[in-house]
N, C-alpha and C positions, 0 to 999 in steps of 0.2 A: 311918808309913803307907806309904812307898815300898814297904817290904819286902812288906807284905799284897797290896800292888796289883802287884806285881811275880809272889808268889806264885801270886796269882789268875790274871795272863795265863799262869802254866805250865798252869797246872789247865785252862784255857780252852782253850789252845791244843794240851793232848793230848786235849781230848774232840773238836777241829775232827779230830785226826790219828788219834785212836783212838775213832769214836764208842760210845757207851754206851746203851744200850735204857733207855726211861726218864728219861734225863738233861734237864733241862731245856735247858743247855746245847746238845746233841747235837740237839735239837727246833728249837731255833734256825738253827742252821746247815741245819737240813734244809730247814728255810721258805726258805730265801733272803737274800741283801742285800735286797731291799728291805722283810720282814718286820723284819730287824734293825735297819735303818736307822728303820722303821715305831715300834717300842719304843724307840731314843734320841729319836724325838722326845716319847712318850708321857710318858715319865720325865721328859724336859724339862718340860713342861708341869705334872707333879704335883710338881714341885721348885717352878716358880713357885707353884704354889696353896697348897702349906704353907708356901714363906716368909709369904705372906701373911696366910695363916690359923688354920695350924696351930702347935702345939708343937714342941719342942725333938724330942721322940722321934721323931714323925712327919717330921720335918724331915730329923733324921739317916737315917730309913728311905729316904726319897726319894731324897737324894744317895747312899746307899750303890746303891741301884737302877739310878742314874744312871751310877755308876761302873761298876757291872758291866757295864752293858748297854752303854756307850760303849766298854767293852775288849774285847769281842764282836766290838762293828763292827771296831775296830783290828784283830782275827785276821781277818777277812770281808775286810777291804781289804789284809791280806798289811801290814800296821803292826804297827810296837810303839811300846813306852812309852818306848824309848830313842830311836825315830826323834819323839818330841812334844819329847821333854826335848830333843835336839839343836837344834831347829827353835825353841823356847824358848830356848835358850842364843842362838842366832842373834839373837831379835830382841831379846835384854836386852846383848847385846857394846855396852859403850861403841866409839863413832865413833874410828876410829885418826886 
């Protein structure tokens, strides 16, 4: 999964550097941080509702949703997946 989600932030991050007419993506960044920030919480929320409610497929659809849209934000705020992983690593380091 790293690799897909790794993949993704390229694709992501050349439509932030190379916008594309049309692009979903491209649409996003045009709205703003707070448009984008507006859809990670969206997605939050239809992630809670089909853990809840929904199926297995629905389920997967949401968190895939979630993911995108959370690595949006991470280009919007000048992040990557390597500065989460880092920051990750940091708080799972056994105490010296």
């Amino acid at each position: 999964m790293a690799d897909m989600l790794e993949a993704l932030e390229s694709i992501i991050q050349d439509r932030r550097n190379n916008p594309q007419a049309g692009s979903y993506t491209t649409s996003l960044f045009d709205a703003g941080r707070g448009r984008i920030a507006q859809k990670v919480g969206e997605e939050a929320v239809e992630v809670i509702v089909s853990a809840l409610s929904q199926g297995r497929e629905a389920q997967l659809d949401e968190l895939a949703d979630l993911f995108y849209h959370t690595l949006v934000l991470l280009a919007e705020l000048d992040l990557t997946l390597d500065d989460v992983k880092q920051r990750l690593r940091q708080r799972h380091q056994p105490p010296a």
